[in-house]
ROSEKOL-255135 format. One record per residue: x, y, z of N, C-alpha, C, CB in turn; residue in one letter. Coordinates in pm, whole numbers, plus 32768, in hexadecimal, padded with zeros to 4 digits. Glycine has a CB too. Layout:
<nodes>
XYZXYZXYZXYZa;...
</nodes>
This chain:
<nodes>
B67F540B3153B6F554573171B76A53F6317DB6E454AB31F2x;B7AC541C3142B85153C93153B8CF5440313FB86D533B30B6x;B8E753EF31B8B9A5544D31DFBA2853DF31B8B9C6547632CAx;BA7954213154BB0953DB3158BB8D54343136BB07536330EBx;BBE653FA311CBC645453313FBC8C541830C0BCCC543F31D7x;BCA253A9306FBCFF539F3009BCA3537F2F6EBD715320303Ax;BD0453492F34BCD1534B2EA3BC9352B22E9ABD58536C2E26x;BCBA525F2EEBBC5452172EF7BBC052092F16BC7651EE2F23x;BBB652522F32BB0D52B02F6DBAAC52F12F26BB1F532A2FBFx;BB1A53302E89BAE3535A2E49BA4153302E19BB36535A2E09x;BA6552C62DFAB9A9528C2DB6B93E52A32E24B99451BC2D91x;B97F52902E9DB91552842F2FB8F552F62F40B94D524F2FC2x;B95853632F2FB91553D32F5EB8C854332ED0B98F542C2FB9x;B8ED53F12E47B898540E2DE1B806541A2DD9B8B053C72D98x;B7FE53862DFAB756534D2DF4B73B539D2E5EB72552982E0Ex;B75B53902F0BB72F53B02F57B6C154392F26B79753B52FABx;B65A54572F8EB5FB54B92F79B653552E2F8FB57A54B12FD5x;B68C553F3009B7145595303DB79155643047B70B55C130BBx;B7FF5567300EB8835541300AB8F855B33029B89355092F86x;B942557F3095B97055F830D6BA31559A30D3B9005625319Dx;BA7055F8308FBAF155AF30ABBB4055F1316BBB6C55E63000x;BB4D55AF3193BB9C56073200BC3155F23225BB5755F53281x;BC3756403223BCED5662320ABD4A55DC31C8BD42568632C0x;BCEC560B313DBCE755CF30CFBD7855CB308FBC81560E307Fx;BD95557D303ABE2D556D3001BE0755FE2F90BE5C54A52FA0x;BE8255DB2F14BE82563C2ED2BE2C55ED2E4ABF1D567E2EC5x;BE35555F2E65BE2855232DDFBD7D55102DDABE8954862DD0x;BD3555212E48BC79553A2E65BC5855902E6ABC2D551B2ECEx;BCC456172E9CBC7E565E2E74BC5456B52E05BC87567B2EABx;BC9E56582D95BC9456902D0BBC0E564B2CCABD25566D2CB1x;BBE855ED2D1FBB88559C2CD6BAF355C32D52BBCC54D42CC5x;BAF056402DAEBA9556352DD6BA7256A82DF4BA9155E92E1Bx;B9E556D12E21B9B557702E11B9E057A42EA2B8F757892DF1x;B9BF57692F17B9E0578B2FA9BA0C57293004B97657C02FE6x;BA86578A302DBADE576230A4BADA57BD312BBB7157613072x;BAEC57863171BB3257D3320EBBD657CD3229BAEF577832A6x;BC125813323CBCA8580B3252BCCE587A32DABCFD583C31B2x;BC6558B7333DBC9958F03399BC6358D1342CBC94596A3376x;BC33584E342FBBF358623481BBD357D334D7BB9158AA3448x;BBE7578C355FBBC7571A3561BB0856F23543BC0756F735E9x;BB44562D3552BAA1562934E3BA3756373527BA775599348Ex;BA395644359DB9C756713603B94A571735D0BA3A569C36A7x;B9A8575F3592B983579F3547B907578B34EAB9DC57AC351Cx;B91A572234C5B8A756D13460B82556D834ABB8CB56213440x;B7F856BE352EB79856E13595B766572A3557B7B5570F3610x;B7AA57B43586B791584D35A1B72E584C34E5B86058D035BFx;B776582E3496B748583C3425B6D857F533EEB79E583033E7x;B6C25760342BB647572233FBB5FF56C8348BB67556B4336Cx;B5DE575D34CCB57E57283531B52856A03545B52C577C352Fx;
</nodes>
């Protein structure tokens, strides 16, 4: 699992098994399948116990 926010991240959160942009720019999230944008990252918990 890997979390990042910009387009530098892109490759990291590619390979990663799970790649999660979070409140991600505009320019990753064109290059990636899932983001979070409402929510702080504590959230991430709740989601991967």
């Amino acid at each position: 699992m890997a979390i990042g926010d910009g387009a530098n991240d892109s490759l990291m959160l590619n390979e990663a098994g799970i790649g999660i942009g979070f409140h991600a720019k505009e320019g990753l999230k064109k290059q990636i399948v899932n983001w979070i944008d409402f929510a702080p990252m504590d959230v991430l918990l709740f989601l991967f116990p």
